[in-house]
N, C-alpha and C positions, 0 to 999 in steps of 0.2 A: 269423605270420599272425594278425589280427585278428578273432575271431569274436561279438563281441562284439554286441548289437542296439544298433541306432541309436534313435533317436526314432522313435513312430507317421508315416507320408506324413498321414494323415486319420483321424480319428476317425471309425469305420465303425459307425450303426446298420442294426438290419437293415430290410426293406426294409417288413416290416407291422408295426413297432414302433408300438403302441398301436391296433393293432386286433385284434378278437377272431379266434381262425383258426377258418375253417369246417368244419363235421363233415365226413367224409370217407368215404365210403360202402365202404371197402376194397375194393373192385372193381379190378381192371386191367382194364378194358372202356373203352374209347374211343368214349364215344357217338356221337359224328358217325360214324366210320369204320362204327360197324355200321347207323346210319340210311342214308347211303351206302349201304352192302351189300347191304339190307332194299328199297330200292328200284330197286336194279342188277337182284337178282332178281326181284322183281315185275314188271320191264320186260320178263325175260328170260323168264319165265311169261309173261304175256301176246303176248308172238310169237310162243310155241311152240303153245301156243292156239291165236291166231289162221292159222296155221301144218296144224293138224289137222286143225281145222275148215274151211280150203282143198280139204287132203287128201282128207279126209271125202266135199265134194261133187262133187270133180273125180272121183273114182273111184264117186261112186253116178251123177254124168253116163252113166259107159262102162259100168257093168252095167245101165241102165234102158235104151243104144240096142242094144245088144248082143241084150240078149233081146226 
């Protein structure tokens, strides 16, 4: 059995040869995903809000006919 290497298929550079690599902030944080998040929540605050504040007047309606 022959193990032996054959020739290169291509002569492979990589893929940002001759550019400089950018700083890299060490972070594992996926900015989109958490701005995403950031306004899933805010959405989801603001219904819950507006939601209380329903609450709030539908039941001071029934204690102001009430008395």
């Amino acid at each position: 059995m022959d193990t032996t290497l054959g020739p290169p298929i291509a002569e492979q550079r990589p893929v940002d040869a001759g550019r400089a690599a950018a700083p890299r902030s060490g972070s594992n944080v996926d900015v989109a995903r958490e701005t995403v998040d950031l306004i899933r929540s805010q959405n989801a605050f603001a219904a819950n809000a507006a939601m209380v504040r329903a609450w709030d007047e539908t039941t001071g309606l029934l204690v102001n006919r009430t008395v």
